[in-house]
C-alpha positions as CSV (number, residue, x, y, z in Angstrom):
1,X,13.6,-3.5,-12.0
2,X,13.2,-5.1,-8.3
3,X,11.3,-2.6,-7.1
4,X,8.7,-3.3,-10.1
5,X,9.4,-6.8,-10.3
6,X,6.7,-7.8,-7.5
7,X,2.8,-9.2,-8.1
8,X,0.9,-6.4,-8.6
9,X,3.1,-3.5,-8.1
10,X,3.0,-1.8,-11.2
11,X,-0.9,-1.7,-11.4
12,X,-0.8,-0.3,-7.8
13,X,1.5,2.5,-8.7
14,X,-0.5,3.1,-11.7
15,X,-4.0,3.3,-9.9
16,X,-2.0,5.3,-7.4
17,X,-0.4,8.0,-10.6
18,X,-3.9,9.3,-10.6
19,X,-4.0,10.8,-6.6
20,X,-4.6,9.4,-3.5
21,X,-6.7,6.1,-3.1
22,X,-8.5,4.5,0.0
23,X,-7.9,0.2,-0.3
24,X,-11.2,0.0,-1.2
25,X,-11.0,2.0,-4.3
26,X,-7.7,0.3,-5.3
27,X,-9.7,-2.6,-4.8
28,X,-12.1,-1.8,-7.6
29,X,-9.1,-0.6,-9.6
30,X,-7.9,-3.4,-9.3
31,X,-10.2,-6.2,-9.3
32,X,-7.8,-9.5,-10.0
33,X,-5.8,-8.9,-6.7
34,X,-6.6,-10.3,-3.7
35,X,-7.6,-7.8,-0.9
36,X,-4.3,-10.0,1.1
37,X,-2.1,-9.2,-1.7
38,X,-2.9,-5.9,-2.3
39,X,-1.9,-5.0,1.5
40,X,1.1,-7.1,1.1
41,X,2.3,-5.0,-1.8
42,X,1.1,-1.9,-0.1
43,X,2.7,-2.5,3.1
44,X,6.3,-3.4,0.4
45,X,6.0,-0.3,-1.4
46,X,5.8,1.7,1.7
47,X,8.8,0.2,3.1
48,X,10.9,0.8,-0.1
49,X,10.0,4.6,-0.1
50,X,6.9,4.4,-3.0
51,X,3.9,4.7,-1.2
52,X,3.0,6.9,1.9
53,X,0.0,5.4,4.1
54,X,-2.0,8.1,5.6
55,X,-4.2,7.6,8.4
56,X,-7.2,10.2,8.6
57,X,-8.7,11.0,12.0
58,X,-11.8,10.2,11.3
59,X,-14.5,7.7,13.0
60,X,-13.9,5.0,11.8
61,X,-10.3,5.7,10.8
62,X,-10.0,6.0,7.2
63,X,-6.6,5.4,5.2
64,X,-5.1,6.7,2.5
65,X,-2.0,5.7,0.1
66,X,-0.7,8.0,-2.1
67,X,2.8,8.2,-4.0
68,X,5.9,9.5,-2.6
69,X,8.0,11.6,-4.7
70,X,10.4,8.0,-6.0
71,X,6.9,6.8,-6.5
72,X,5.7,9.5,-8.7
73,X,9.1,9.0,-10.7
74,X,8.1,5.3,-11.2
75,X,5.1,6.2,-13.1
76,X,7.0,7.4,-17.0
77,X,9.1,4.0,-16.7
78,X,5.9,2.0,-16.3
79,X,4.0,4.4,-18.8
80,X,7.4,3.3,-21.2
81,X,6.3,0.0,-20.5
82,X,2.7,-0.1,-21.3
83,X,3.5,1.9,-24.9
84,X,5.9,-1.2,-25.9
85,X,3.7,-3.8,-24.8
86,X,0.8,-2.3,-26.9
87,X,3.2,-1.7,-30.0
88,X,4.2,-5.6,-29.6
89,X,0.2,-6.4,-29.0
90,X,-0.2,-4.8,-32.7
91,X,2.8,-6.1,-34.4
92,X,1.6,-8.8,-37.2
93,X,2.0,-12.4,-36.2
94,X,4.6,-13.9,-38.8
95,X,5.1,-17.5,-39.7
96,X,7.6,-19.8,-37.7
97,X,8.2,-16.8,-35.5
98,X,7.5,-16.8,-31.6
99,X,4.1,-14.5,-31.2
């Protein structure tokens, strides 16, 4: 739960479950995040194994960030996630209980 526990990291990994992404893109996936929050988690995630940076040798360089294989693993656990949190989003409100 660390490893998902940061700002942001489970939306990157999810923008990220559906192939390789250029910042930019997760940018507009994302639209909330700040661009320096989005490379602080980036740059995390890469350090803990999840995402791989890719630099293309293009002009100018253009960079890539894709899943690794923990990373790709991630993905049913915060899939898990997003199915209870909808169920509890439907759940009827009741009366003197916590919403």
């Amino acid at each position: 739960m660390l490893l998902l526990g940061g700002a942001w990291t489970p939306n990157v990994i999810w923008s990220l479950s559906g192939g390789p992404r250029r910042f930019s893109e997760l940018r507009i996936d994302i639209p909330e995040v700040s661009a320096k929050m989005l490379s602080t988690r980036l740059k995390d995630l890469e350090a803990k194994g999840v995402v791989e940076r890719t630099v293309m040798p293009t002009t100018p360089p253009t960079v890539e960030y894709c899943l690794t294989e923990l990373g790709c693993e991630l993905v049913p656990a915060i899939n898990a996630i997003v199915e209870i949190g909808y169920k509890l989003k439907l759940r009827p409100v009741v009366a003197g209980q916590p919403a």
